[in-house]
Residue frames as qw, qx, qy, qz and C-alpha x, y, z in Angstrom:
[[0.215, 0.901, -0.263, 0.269, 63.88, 215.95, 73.89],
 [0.074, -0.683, 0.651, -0.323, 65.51, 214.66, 76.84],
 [0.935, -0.089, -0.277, -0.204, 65.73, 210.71, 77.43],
 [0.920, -0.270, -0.189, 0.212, 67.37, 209.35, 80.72],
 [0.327, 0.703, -0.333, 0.537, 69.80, 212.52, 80.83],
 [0.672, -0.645, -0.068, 0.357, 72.05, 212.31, 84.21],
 [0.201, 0.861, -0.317, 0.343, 74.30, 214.94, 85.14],
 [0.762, -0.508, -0.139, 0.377, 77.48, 214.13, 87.61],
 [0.196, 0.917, -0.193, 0.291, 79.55, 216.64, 88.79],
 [0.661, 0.184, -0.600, 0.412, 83.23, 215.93, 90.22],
 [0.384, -0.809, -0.157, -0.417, 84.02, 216.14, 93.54],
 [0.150, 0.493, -0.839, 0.174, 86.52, 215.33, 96.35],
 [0.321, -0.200, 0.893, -0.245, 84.56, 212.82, 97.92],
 [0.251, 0.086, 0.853, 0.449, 83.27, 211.75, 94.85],
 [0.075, -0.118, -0.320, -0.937, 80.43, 212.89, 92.32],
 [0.249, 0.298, 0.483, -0.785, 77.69, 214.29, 92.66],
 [0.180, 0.354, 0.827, 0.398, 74.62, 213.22, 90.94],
 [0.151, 0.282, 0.306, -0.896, 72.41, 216.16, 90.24],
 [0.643, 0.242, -0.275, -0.673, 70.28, 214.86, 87.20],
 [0.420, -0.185, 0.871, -0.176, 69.23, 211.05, 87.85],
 [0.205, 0.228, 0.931, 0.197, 67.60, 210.12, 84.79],
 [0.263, 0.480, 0.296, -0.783, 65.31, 213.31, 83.37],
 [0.204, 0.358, 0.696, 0.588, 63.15, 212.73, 80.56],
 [0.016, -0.561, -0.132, 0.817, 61.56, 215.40, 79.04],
 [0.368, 0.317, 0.590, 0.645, 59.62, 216.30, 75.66],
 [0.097, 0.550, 0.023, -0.829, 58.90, 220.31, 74.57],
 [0.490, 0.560, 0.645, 0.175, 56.36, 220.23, 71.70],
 [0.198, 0.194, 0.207, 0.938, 56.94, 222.96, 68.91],
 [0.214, -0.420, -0.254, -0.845, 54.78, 226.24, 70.19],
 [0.695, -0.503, -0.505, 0.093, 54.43, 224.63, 73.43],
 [0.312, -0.742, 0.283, -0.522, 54.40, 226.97, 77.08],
 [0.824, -0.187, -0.533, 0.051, 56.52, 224.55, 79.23],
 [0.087, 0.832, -0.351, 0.421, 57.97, 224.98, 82.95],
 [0.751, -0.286, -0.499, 0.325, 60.07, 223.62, 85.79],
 [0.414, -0.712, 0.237, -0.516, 59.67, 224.63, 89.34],
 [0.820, 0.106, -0.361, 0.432, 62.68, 223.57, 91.82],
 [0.471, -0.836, 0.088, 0.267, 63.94, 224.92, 94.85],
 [0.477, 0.834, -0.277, 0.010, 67.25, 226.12, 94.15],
 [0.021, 0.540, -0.837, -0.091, 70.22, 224.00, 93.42],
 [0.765, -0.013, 0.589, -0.261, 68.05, 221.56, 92.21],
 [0.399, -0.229, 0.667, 0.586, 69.53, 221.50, 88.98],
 [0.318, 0.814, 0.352, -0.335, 67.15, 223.72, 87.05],
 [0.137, 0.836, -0.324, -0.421, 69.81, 225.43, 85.19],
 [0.498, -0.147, 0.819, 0.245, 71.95, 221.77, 84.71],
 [0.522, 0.294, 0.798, 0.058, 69.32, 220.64, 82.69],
 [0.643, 0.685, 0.328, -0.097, 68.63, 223.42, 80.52],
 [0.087, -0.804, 0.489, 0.327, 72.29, 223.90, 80.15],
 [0.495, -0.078, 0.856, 0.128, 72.40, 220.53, 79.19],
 [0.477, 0.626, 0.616, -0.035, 69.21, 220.93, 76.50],
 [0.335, 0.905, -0.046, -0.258, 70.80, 224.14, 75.15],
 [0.832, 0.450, -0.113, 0.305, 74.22, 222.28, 74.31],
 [0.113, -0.853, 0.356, -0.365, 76.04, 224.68, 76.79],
 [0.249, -0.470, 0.793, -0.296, 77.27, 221.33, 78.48],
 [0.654, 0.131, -0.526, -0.528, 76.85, 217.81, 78.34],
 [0.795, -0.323, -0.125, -0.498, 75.77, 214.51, 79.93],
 [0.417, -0.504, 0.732, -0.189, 76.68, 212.15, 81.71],
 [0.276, 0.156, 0.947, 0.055, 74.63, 209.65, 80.51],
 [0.400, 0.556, 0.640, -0.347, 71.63, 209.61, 78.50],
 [0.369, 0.306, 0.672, 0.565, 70.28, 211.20, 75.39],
 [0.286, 0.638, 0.337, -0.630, 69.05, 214.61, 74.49],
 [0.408, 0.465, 0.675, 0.401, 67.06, 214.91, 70.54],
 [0.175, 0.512, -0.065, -0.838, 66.54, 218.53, 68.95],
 [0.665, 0.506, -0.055, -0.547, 64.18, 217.18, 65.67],
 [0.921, 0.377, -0.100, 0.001, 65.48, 213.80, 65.56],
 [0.449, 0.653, -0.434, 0.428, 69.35, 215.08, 65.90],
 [0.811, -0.466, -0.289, 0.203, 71.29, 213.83, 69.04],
 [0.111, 0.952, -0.233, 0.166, 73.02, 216.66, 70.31],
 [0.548, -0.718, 0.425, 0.056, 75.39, 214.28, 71.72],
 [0.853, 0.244, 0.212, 0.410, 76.69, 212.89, 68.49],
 [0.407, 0.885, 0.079, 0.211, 77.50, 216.62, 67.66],
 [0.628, 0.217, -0.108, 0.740, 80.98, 217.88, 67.11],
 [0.060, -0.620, -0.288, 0.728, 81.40, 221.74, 68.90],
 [0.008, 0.098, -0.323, -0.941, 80.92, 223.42, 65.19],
 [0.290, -0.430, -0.746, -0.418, 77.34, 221.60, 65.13],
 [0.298, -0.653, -0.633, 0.291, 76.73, 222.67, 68.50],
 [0.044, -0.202, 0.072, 0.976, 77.83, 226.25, 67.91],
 [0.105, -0.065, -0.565, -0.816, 75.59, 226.29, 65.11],
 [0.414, -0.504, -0.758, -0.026, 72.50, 224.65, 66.94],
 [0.280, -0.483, -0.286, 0.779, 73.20, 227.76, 69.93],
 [0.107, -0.260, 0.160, 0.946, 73.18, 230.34, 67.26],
 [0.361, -0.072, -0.481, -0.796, 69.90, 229.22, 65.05],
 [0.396, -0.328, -0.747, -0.423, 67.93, 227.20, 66.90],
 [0.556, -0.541, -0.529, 0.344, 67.44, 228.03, 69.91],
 [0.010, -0.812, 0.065, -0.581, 67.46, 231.28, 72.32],
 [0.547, -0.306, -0.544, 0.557, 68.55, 231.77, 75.80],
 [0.036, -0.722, -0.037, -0.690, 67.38, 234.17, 78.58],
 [0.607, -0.230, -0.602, 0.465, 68.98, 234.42, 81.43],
 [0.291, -0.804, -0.435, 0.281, 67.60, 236.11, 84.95],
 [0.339, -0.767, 0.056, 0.543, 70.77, 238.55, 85.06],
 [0.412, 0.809, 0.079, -0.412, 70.73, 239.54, 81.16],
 [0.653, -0.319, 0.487, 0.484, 74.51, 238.85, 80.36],
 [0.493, 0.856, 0.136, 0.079, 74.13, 241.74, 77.67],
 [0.696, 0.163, -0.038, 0.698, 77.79, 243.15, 76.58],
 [0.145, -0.796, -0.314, 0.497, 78.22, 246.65, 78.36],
 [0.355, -0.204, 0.514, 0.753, 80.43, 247.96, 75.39],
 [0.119, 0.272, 0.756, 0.584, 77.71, 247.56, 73.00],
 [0.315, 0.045, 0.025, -0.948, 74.38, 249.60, 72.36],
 [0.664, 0.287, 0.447, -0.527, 70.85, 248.33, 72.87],
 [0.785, 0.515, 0.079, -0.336, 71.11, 247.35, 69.14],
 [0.323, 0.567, -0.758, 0.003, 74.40, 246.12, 69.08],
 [0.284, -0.186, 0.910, -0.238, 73.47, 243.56, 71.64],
 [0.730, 0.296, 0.468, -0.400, 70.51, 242.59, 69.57],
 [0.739, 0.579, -0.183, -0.291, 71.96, 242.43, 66.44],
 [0.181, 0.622, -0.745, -0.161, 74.89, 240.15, 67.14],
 [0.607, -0.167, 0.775, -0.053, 74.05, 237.03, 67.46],
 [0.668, 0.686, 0.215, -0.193, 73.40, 237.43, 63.56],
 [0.161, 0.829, -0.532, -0.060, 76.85, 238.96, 63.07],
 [0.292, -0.510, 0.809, -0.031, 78.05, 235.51, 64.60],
 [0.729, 0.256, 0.632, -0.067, 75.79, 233.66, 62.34],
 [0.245, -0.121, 0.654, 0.705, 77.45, 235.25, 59.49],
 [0.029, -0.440, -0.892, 0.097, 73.92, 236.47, 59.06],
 [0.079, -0.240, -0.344, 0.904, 73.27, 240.25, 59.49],
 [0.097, -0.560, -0.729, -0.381, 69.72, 241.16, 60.09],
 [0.108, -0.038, -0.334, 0.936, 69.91, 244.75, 61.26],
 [0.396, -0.154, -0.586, -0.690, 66.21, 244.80, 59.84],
 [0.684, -0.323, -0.654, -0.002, 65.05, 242.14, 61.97],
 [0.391, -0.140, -0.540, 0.732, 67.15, 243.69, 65.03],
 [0.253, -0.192, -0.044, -0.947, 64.90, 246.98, 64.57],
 [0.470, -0.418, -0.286, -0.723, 61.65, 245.52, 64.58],
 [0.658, -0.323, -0.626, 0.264, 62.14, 243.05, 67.68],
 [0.293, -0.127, -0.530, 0.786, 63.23, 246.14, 69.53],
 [0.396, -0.181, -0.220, -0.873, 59.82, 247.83, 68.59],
 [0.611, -0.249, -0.686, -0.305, 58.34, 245.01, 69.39],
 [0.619, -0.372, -0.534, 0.440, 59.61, 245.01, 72.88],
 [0.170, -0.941, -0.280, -0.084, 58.99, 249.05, 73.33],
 [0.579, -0.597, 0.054, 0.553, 62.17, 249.65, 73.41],
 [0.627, 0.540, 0.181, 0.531, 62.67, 251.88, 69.88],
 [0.166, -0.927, 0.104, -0.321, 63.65, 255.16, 71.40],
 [0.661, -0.664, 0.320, 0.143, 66.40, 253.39, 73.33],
 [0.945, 0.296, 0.098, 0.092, 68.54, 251.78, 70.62],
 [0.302, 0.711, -0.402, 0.492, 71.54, 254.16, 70.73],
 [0.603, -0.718, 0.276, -0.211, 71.60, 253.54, 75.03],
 [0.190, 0.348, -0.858, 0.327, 74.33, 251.31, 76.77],
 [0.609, -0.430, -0.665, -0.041, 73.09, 248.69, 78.99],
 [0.269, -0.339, -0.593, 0.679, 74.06, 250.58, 82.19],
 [0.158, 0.022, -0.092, -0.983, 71.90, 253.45, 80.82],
 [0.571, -0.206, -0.728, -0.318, 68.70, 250.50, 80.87],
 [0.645, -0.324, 0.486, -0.493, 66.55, 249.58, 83.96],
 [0.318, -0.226, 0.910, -0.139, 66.32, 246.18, 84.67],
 [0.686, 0.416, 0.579, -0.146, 63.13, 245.20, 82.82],
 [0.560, 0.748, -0.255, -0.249, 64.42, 247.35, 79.33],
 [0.109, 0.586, -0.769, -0.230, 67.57, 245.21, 79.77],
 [0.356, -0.206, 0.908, 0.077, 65.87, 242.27, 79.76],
 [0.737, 0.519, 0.432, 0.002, 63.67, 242.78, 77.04],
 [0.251, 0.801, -0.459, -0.290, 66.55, 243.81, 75.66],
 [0.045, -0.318, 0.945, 0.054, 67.68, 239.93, 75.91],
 [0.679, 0.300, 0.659, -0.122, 64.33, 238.64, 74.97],
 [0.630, 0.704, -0.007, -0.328, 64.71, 240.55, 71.51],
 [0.230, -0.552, 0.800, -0.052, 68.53, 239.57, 71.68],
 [0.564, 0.098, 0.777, -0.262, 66.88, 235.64, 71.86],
 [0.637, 0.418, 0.648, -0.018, 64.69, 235.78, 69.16],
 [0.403, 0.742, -0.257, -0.470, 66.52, 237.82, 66.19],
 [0.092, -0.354, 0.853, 0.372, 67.95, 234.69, 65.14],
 [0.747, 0.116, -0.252, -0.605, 64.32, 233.09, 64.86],
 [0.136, 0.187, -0.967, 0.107, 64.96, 230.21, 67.00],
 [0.490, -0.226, -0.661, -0.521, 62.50, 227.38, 67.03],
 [0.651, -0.424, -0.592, 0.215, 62.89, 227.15, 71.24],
 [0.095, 0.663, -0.381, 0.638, 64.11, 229.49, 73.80],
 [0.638, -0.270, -0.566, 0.447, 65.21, 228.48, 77.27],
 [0.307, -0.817, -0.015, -0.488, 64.36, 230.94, 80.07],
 [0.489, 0.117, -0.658, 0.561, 66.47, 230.97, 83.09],
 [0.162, -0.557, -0.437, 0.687, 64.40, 232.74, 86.19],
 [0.255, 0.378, 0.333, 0.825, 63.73, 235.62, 83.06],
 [0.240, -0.733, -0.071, -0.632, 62.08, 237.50, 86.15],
 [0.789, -0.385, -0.369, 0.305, 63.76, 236.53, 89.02],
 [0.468, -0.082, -0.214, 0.853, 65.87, 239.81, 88.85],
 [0.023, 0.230, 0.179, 0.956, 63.21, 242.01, 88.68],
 [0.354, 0.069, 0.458, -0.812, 60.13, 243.79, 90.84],
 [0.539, 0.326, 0.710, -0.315, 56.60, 242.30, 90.54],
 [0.499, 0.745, 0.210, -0.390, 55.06, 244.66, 88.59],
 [0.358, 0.567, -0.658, -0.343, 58.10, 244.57, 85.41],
 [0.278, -0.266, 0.922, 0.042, 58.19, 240.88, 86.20],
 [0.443, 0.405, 0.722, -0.345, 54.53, 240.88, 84.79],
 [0.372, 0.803, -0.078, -0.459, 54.98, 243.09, 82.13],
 [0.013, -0.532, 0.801, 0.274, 58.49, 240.97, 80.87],
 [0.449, 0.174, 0.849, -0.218, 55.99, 237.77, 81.24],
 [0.446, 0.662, 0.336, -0.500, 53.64, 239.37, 79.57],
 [0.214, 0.726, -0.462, -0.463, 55.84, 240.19, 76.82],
 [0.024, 0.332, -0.896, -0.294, 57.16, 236.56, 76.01],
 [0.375, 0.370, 0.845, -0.089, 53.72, 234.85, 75.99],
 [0.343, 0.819, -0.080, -0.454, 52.88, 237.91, 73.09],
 [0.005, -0.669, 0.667, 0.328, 56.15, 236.96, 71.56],
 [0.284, -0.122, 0.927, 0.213, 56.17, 233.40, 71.84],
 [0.522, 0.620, 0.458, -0.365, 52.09, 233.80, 70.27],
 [0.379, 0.780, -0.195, -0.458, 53.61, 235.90, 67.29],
 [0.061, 0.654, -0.733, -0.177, 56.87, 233.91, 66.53],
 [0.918, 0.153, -0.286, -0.230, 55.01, 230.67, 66.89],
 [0.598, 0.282, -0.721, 0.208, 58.07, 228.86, 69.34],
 [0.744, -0.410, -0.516, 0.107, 58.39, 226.81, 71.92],
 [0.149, -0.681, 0.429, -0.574, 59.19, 228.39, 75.38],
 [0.765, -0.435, -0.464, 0.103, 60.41, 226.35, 78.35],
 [0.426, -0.756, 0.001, -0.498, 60.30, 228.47, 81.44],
 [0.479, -0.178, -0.693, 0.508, 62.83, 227.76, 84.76],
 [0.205, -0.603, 0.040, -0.770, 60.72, 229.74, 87.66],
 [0.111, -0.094, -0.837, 0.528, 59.91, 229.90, 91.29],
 [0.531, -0.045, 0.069, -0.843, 56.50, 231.42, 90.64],
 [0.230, 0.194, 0.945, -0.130, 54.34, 228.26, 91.54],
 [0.440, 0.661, 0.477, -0.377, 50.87, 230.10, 90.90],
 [0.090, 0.754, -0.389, -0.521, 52.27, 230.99, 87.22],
 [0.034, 0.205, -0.971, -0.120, 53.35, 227.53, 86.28],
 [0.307, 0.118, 0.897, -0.296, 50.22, 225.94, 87.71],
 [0.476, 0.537, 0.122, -0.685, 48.31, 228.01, 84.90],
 [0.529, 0.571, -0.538, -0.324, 49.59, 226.06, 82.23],
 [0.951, 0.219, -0.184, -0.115, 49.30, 222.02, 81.26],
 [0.768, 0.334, -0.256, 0.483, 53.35, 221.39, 80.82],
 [0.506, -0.775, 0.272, -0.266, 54.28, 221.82, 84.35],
 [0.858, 0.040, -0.493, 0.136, 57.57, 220.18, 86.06],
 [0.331, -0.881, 0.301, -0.153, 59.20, 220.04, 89.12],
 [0.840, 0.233, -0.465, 0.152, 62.21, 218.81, 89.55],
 [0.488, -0.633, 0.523, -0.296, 63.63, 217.18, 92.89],
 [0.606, -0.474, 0.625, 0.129, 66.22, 215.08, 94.47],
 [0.038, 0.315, -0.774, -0.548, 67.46, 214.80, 89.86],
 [0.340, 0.249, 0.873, 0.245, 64.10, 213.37, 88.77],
 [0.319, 0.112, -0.080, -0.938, 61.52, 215.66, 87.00],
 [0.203, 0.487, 0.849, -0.015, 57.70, 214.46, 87.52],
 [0.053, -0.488, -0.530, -0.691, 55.04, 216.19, 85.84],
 [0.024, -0.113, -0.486, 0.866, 52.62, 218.66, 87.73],
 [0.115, 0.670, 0.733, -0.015, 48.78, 219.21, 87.63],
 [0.034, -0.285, 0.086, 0.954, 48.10, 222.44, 85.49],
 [0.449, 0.561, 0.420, -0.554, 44.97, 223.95, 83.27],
 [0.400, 0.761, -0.091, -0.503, 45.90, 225.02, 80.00],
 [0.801, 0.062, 0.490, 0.339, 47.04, 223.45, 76.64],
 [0.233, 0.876, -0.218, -0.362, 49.45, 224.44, 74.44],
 [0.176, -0.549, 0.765, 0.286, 51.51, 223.06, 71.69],
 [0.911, 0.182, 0.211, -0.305, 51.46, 220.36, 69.16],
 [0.932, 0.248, -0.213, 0.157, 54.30, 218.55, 66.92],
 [0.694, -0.605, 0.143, 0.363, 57.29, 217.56, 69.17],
 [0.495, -0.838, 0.228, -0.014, 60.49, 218.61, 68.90],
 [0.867, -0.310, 0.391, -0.011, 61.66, 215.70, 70.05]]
């Protein structure tokens, strides 16, 4: 997926190199994660892998496709179907209702799948809520309000930012819980940015990334099987 990616950012006394050459491959239905103190460029890189920004240098591959040949209407389109995103602090629209924020990322695929939006929010335990506002949500309903949100387009990845970093233990286990259910049902890859070490360490497709290189980590479980790449 990711081959020799560097990131530089500008600076006044010149850039900053925060990705130095990361290589990376997420197998389809694969449980991957990177552990990084913070500002180690955790986010960079899956901003970089979700298309949300691009490289300096290197190469990143989504089945073969180089996301860096792509024009912005391919990358739009790559954001909107293949992939998900879930980020720590939800970045749901306050305007909208529980089911308005799940059902648009369909509306913007020219797509509506109000169908689909329903049962994801069953799925995540949230039917009884669908009429609410986010500020009317606790912190774990809004963010499985942004894992269903994620996966109504039926993307073949999803990127996780911290996706419990804003939230107590006990929901942080329960949100966990939820996407290793999900990612079981839906059959896609998950790659995971966290500070839980003992979390990560359960699972094979560990990384950590420091001072822009990502090495691999010693973990238990296996998961996954045709790349990606």
């Amino acid at each position: 997926m990711a081959e020799n990616v560097k990131k530089d950012f500008p600076a006044p006394e010149g850039p900053i190199s925060v990705l130095k050459g990361v290589n990376l491959t997420v197998c389809q239905g694969e449980i991957a994660f990177i552990l990084g103190r913070s500002g180690s460029g955790k986010s960079t890189l899956l901003h970089l892998l979700g298309g949300l920004d691009r490289a300096s240098e290197g190469r990143i591959f989504f089945k073969g496709q180089d996301l860096g040949q792509m024009n912005e209407k391919y990358l739009a389109l790559y954001r909107n179907r293949k992939i998900g995103f879930i980020f720590q602090f939800f970045h749901l629209l306050p305007e909208l209702t529980l089911f308005e924020n799940v059902l648009l990322p369909t509306l913007i695929a020219g797509n509506a799948a109000p169908e689909r939006a329903h049962e994801l929010i069953e799925r995540v335990g949230l039917g009884d809520r669908e009429k609410h506002f986010p500020s009317e949500l606790s912190g774990g309903e809004q963010q499985r309000t942004a894992i269903a949100r994620a996966l109504v387009n039926q993307p073949e990845i999803v990127f996780c930012d911290e996706p419990t970093g804003n939230l107590d233990d006990e929901t942080a286990g329960i949100v966990f819980n939820l996407l290793i259910q999900l990612h079981q049902t839906e059959r896609l890859a998950l790659l995971i940015v966290t500070h839980d070490e003992g979390l990560a360490q359960q699972y094979e497709h560990a990384y950590r990334l420091h001072d822009g290189i990502l090495n691999r980590e010693t973990g238990r479980n296996v998961h996954g099987s045709s790349s990606l790449r």
